[in-house]
PyMOL Python script that loads the backbone (N, CA, C, O; Angstrom):
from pymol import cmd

cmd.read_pdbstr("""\
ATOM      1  N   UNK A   1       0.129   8.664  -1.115  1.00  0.00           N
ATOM      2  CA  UNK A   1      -0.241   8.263  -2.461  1.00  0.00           C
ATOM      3  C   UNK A   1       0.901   8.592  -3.411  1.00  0.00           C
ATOM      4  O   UNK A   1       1.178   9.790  -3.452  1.00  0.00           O
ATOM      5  N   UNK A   2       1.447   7.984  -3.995  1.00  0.00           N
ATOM      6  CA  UNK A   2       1.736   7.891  -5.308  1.00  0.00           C
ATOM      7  C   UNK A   2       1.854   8.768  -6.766  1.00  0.00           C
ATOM      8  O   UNK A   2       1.084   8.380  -7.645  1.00  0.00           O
ATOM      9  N   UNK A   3       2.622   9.756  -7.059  1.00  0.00           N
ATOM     10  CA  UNK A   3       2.553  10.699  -7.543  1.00  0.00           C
ATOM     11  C   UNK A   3       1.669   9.732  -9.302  1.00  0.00           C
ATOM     12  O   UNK A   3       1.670   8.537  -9.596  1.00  0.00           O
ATOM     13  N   UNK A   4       1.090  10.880 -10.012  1.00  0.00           N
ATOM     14  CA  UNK A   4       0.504  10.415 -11.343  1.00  0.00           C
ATOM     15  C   UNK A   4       1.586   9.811 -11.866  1.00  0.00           C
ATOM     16  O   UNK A   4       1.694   8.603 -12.075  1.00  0.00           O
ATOM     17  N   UNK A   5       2.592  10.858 -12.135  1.00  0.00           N
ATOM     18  CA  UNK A   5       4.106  10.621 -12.789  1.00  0.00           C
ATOM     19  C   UNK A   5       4.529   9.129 -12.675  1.00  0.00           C
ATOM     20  O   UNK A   5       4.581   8.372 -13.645  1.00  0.00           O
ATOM     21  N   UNK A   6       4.868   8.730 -11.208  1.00  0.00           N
ATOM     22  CA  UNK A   6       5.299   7.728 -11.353  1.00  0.00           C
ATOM     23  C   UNK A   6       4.495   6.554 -11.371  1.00  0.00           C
ATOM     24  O   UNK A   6       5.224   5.576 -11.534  1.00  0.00           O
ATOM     25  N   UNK A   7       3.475   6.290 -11.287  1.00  0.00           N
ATOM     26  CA  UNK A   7       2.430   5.499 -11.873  1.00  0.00           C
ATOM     27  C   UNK A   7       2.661   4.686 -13.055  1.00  0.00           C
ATOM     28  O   UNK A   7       2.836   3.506 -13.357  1.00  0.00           O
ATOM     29  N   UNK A   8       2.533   6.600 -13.946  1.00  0.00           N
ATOM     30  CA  UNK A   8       2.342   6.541 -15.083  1.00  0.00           C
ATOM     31  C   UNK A   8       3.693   5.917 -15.810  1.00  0.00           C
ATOM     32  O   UNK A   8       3.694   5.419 -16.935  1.00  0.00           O
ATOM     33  N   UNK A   9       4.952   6.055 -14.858  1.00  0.00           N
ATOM     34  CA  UNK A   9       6.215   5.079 -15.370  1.00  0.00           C
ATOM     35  C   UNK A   9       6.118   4.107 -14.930  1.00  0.00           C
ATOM     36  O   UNK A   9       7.008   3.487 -15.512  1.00  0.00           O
ATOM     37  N   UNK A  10       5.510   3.221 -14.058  1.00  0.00           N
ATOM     38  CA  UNK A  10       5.409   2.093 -13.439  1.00  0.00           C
ATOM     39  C   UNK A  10       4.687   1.415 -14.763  1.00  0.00           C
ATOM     40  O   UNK A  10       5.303   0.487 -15.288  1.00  0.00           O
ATOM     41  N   UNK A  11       3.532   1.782 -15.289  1.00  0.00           N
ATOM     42  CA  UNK A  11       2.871   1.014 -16.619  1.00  0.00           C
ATOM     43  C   UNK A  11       4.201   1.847 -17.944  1.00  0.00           C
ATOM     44  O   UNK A  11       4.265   1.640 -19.156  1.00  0.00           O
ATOM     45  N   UNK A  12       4.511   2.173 -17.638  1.00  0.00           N
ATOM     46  CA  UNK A  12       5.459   2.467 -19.133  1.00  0.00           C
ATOM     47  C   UNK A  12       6.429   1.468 -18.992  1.00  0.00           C
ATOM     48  O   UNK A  12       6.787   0.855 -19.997  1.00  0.00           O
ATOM     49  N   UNK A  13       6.912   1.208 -17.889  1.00  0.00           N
ATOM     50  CA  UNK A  13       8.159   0.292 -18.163  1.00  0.00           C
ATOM     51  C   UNK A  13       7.643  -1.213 -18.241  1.00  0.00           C
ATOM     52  O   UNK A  13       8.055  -2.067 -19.026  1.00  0.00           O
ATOM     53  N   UNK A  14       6.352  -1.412 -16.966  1.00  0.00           N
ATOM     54  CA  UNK A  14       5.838  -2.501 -17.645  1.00  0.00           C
ATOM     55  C   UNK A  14       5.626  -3.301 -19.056  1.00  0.00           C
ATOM     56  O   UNK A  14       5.900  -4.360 -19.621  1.00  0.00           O
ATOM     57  N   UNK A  15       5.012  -2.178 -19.213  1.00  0.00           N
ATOM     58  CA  UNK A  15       4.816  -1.948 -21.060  1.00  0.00           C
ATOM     59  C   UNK A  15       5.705  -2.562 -21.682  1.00  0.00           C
ATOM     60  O   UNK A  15       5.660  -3.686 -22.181  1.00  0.00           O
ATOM     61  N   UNK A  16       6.758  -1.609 -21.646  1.00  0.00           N
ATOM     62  CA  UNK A  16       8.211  -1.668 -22.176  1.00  0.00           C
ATOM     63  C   UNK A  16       8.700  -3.374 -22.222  1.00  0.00           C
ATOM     64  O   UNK A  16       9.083  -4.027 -23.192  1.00  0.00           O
ATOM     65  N   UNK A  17       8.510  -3.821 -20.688  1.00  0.00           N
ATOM     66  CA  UNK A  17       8.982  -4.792 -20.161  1.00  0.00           C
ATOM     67  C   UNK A  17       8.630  -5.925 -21.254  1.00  0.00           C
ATOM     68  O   UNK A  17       9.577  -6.430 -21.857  1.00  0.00           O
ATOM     69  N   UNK A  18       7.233  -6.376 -21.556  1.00  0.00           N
ATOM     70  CA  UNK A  18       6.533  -7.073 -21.972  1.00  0.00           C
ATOM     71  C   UNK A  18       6.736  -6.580 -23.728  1.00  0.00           C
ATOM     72  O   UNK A  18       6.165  -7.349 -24.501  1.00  0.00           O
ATOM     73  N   UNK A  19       7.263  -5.742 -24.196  1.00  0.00           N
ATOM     74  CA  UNK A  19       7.044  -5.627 -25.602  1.00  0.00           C
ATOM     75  C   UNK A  19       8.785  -5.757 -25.912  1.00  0.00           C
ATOM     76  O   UNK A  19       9.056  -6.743 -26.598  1.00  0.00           O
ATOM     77  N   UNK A  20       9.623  -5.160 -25.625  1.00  0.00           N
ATOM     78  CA  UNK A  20      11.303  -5.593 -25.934  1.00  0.00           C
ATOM     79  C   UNK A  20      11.961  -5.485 -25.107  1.00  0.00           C
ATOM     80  O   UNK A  20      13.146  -5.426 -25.435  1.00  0.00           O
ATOM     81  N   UNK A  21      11.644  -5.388 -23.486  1.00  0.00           N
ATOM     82  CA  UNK A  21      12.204  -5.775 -22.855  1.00  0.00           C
ATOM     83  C   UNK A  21      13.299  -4.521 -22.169  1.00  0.00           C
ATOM     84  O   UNK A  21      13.365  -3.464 -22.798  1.00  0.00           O
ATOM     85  N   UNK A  22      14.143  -4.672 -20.877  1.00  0.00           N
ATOM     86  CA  UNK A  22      13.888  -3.521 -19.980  1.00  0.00           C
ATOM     87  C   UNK A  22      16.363  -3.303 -20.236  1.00  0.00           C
ATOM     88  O   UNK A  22      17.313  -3.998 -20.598  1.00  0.00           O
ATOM     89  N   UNK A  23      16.250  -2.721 -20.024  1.00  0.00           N
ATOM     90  CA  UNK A  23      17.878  -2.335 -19.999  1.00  0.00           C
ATOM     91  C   UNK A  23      17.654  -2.376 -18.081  1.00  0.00           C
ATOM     92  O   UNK A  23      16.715  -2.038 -17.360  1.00  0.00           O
ATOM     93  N   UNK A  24      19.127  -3.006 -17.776  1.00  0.00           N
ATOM     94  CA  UNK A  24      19.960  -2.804 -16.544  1.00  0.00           C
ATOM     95  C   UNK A  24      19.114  -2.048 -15.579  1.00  0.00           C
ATOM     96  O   UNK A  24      18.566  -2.504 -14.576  1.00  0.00           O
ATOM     97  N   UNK A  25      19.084  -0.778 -16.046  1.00  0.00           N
ATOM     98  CA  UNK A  25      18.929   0.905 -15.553  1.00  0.00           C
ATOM     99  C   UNK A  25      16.974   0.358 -15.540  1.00  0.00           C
ATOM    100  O   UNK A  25      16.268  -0.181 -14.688  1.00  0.00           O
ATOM    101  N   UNK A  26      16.905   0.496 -15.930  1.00  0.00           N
ATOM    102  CA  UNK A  26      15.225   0.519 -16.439  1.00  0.00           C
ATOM    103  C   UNK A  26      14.674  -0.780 -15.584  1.00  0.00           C
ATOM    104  O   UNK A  26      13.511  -0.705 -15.188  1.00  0.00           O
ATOM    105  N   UNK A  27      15.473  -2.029 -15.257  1.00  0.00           N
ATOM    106  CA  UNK A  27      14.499  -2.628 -14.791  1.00  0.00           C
ATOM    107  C   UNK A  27      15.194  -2.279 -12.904  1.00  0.00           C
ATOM    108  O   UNK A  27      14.317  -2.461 -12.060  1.00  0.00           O
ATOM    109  N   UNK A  28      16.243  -1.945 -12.468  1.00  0.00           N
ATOM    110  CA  UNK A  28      16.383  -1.381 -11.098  1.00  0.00           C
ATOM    111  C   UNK A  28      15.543   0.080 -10.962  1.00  0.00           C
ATOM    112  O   UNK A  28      15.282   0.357  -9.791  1.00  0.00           O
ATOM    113  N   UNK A  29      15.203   0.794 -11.693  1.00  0.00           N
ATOM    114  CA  UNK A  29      14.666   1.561 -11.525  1.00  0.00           C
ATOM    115  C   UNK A  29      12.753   1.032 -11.467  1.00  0.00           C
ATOM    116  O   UNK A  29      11.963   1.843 -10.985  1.00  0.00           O
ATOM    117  N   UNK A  30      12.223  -0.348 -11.999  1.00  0.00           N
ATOM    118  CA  UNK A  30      11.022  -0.320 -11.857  1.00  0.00           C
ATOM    119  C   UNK A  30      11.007  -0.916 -10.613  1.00  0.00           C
ATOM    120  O   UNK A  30       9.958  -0.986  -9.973  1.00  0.00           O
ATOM    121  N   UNK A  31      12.673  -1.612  -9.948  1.00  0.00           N
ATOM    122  CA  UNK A  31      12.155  -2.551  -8.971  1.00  0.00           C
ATOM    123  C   UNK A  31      12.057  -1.337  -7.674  1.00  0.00           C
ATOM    124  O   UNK A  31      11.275  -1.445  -6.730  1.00  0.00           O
ATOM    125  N   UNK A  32      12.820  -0.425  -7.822  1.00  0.00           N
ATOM    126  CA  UNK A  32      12.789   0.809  -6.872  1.00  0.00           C
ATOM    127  C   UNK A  32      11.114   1.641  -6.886  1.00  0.00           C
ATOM    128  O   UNK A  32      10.728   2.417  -6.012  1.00  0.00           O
ATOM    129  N   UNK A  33      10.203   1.155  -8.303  1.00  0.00           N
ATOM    130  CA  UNK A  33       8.881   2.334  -8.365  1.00  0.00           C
ATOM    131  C   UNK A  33       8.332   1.554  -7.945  1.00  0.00           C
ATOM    132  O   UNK A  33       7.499   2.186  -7.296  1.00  0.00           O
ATOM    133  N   UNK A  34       7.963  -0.251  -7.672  1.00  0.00           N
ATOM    134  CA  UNK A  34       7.303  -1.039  -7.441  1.00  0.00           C
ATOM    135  C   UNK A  34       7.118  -0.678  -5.874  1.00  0.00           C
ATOM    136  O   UNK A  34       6.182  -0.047  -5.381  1.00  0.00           O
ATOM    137  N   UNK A  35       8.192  -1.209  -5.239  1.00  0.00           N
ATOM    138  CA  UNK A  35       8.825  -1.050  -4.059  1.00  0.00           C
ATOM    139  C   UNK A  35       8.276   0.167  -3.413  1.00  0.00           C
ATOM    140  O   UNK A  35       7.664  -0.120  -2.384  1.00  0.00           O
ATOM    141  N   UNK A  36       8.296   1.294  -3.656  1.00  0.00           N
ATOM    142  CA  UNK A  36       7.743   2.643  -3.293  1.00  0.00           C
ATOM    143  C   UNK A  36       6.364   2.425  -3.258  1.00  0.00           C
ATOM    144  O   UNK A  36       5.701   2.789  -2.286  1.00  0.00           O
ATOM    145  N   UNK A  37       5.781   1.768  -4.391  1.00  0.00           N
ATOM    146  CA  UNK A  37       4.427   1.606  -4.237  1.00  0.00           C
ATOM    147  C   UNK A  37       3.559   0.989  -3.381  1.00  0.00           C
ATOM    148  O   UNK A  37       2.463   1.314  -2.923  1.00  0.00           O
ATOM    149  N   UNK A  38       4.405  -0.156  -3.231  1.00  0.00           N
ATOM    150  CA  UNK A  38       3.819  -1.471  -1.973  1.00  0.00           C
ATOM    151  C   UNK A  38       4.330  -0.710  -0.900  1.00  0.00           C
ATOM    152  O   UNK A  38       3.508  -0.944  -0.014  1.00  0.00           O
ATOM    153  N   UNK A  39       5.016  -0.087  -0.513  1.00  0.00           N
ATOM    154  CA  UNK A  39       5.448   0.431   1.167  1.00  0.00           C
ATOM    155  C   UNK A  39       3.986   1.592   1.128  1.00  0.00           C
ATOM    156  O   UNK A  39       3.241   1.461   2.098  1.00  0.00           O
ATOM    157  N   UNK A  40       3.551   2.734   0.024  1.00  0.00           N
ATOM    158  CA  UNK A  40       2.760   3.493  -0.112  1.00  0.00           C
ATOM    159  C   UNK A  40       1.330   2.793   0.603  1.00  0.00           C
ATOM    160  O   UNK A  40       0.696   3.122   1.606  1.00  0.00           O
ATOM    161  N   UNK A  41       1.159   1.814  -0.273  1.00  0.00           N
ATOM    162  CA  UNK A  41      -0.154   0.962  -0.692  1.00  0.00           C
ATOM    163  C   UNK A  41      -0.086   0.064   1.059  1.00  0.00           C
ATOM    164  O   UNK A  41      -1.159  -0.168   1.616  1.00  0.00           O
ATOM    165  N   UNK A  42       0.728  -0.190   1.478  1.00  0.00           N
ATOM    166  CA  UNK A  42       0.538  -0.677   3.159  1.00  0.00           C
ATOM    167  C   UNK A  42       0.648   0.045   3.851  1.00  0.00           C
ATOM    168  O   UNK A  42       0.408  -0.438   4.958  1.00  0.00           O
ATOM    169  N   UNK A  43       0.973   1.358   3.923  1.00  0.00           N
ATOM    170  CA  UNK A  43       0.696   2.503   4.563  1.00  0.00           C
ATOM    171  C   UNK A  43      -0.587   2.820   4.731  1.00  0.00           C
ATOM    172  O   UNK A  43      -1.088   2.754   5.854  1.00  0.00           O
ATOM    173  N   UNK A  44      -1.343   3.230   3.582  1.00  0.00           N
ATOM    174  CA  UNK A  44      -3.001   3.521   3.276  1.00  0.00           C
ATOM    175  C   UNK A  44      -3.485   2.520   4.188  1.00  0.00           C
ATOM    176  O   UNK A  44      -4.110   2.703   5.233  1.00  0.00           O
ATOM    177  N   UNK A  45      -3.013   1.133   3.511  1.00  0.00           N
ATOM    178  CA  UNK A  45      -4.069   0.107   4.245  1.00  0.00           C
ATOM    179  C   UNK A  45      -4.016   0.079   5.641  1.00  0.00           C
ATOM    180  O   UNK A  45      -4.905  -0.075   6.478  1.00  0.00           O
ATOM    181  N   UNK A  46      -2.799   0.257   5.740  1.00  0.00           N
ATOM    182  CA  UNK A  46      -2.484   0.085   7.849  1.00  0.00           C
ATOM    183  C   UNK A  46      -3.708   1.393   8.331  1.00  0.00           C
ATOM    184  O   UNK A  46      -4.771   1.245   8.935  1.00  0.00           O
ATOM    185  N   UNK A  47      -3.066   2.669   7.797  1.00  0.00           N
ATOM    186  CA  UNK A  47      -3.985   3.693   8.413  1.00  0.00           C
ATOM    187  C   UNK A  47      -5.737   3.417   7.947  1.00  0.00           C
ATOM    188  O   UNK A  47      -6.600   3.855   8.707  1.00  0.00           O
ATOM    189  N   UNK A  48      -5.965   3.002   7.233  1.00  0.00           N
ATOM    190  CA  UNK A  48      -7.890   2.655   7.300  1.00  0.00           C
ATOM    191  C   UNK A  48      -8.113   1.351   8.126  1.00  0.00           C
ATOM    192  O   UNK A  48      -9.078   1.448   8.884  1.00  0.00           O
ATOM    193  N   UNK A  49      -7.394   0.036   8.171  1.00  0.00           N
ATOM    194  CA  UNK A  49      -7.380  -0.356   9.022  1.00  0.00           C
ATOM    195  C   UNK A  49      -7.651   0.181  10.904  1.00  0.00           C
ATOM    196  O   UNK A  49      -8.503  -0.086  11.752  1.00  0.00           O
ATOM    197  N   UNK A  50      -6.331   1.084  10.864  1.00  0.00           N
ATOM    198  CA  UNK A  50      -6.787   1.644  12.433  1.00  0.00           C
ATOM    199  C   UNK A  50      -7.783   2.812  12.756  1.00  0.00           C
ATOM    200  O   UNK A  50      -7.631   3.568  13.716  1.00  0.00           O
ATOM    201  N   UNK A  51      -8.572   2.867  12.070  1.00  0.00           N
ATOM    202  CA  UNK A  51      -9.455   3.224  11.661  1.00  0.00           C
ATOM    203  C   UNK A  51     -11.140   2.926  11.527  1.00  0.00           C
ATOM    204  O   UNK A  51     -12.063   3.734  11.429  1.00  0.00           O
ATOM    205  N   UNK A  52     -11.152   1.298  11.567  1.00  0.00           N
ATOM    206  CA  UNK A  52     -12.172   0.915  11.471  1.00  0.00           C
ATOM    207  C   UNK A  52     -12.343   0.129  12.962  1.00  0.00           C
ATOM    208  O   UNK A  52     -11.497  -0.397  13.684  1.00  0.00           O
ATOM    209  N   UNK A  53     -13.720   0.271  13.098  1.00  0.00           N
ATOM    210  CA  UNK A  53     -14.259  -0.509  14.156  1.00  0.00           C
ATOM    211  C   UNK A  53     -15.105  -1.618  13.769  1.00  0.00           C
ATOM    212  O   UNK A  53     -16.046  -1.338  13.027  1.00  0.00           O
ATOM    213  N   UNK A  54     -14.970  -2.715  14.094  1.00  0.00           N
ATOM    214  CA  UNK A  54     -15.795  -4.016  13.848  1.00  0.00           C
ATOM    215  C   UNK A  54     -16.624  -4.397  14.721  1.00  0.00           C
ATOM    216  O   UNK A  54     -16.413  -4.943  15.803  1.00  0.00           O
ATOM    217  N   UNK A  55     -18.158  -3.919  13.935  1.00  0.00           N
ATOM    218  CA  UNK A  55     -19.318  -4.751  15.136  1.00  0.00           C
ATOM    219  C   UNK A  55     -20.365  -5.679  14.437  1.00  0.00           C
ATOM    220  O   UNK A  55     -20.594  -5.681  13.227  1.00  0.00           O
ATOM    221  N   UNK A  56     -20.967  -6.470  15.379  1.00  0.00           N
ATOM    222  CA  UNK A  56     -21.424  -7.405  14.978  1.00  0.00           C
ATOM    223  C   UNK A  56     -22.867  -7.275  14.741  1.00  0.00           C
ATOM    224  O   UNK A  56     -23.098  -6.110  15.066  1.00  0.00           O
ATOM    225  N   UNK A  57     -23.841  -7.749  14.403  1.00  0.00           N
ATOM    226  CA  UNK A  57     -25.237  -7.714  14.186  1.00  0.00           C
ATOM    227  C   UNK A  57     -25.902  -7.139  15.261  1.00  0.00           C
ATOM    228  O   UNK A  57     -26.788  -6.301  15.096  1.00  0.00           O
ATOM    229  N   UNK A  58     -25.418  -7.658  16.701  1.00  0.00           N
ATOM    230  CA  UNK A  58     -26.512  -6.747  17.717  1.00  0.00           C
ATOM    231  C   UNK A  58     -25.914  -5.713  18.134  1.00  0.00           C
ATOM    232  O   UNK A  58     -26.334  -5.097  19.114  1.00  0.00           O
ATOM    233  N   UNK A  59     -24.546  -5.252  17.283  1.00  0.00           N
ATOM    234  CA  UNK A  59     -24.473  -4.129  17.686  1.00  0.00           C
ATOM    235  C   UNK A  59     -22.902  -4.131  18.911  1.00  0.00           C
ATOM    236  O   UNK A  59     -22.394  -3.050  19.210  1.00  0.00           O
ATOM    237  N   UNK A  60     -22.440  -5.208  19.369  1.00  0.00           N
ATOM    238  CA  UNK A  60     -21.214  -5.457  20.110  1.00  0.00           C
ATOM    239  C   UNK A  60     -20.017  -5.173  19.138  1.00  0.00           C
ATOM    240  O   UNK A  60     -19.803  -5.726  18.059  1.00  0.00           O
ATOM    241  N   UNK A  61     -19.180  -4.058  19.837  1.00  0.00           N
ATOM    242  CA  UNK A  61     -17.992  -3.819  19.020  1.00  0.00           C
ATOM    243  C   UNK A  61     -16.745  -5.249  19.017  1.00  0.00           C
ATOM    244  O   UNK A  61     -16.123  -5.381  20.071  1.00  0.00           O
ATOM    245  N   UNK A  62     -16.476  -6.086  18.056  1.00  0.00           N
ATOM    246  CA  UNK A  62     -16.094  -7.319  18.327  1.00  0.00           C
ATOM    247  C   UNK A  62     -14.450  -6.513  17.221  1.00  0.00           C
ATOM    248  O   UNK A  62     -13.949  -7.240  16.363  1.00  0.00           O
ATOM    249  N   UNK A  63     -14.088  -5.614  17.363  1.00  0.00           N
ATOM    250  CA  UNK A  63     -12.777  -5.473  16.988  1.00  0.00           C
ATOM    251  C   UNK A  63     -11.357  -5.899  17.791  1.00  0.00           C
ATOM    252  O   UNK A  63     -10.898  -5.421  18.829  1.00  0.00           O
ATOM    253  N   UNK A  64     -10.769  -7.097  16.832  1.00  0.00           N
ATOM    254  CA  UNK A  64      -9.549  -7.939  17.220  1.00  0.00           C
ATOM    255  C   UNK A  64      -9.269  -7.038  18.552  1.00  0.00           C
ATOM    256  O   UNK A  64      -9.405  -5.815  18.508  1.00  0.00           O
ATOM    257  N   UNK A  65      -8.859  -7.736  19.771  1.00  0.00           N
ATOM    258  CA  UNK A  65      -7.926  -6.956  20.954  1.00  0.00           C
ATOM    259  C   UNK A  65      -6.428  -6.035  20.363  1.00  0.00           C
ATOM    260  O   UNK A  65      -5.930  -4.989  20.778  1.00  0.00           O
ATOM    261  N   UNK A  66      -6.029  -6.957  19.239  1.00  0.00           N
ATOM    262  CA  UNK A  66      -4.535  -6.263  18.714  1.00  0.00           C
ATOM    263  C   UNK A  66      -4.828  -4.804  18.071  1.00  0.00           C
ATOM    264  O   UNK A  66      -4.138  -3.810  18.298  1.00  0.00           O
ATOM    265  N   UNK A  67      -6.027  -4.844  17.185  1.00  0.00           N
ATOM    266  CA  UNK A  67      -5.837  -4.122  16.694  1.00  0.00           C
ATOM    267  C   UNK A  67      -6.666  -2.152  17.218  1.00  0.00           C
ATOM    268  O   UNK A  67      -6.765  -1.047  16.685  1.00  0.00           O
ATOM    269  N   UNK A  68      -7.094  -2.900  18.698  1.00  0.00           N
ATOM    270  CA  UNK A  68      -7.504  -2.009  19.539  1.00  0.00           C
ATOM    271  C   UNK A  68      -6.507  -1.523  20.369  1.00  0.00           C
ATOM    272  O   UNK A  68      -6.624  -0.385  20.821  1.00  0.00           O
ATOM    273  N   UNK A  69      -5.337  -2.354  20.699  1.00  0.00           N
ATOM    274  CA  UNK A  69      -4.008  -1.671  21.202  1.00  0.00           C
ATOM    275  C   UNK A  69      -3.338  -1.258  20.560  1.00  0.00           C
ATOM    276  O   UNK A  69      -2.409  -0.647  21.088  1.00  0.00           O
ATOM    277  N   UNK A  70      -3.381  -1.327  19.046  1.00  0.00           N
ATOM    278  CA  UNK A  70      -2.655  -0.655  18.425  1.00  0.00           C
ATOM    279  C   UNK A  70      -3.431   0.687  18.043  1.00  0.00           C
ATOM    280  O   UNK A  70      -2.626   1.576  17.762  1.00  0.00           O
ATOM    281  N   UNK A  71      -4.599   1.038  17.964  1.00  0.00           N
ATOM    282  CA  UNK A  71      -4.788   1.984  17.952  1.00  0.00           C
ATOM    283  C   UNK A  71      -4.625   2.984  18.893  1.00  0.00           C
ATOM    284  O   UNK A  71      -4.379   4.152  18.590  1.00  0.00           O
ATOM    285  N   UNK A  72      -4.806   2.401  20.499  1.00  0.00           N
ATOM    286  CA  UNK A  72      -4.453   2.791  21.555  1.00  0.00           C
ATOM    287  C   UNK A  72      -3.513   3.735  21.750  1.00  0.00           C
ATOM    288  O   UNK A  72      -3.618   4.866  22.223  1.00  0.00           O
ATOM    289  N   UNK A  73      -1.947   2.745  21.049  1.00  0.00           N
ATOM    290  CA  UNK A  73      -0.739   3.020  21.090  1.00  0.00           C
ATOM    291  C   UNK A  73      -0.423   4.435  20.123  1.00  0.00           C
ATOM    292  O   UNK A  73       0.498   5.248  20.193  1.00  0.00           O
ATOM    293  N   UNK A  74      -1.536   4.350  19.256  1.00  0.00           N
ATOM    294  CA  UNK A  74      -1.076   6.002  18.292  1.00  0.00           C
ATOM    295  C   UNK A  74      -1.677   6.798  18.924  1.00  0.00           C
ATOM    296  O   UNK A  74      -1.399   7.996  18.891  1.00  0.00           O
ATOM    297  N   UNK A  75      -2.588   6.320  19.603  1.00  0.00           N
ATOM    298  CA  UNK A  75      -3.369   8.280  20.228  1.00  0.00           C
ATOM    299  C   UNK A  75      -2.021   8.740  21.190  1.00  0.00           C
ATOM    300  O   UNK A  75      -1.608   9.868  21.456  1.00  0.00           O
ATOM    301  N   UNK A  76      -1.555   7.504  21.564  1.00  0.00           N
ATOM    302  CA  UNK A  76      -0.697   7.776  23.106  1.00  0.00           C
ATOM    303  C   UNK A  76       1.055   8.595  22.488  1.00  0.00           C
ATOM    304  O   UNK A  76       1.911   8.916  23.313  1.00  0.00           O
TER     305      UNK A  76
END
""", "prot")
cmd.dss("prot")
cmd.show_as("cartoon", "prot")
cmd.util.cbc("prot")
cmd.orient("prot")
């Protein structure tokens, strides 16, 4: 996760962005907090992903084959 801090600069420069606009420095630096965030934010999702099991109404575990070898592959 994502420290508060930089969050909280991710909407400041936004901000910034949208009201007068970002200097050199300021907008490589949001494309570097963005960036951190989406690698963060597909991290989380990958790990609850391998994580979940998918079953169906009567009860048959119908979770994708891939994503049962890939879980496979982390216990191992």
């Amino acid at each position: 996760m994502l420290s508060k801090e930089k969050i909280a600069r991710i909407n400041a420069l936004s901000k910034k962005s949208k009201s007068q606009g970002l200097t050199n420095e300021e907008t490589q630096e949001q494309k570097a907090l963005r960036e951190e965030y989406i690698n963060t934010f597909r991290a989380s999702m990958e790990n609850t992903l391998h994580s979940v099991t998918i079953v169906d109404p009567e009860g048959n575990d119908v979770t994708p084959e891939k994503l049962k070898e890939q879980k496979k592959n982390l216990k191992h």
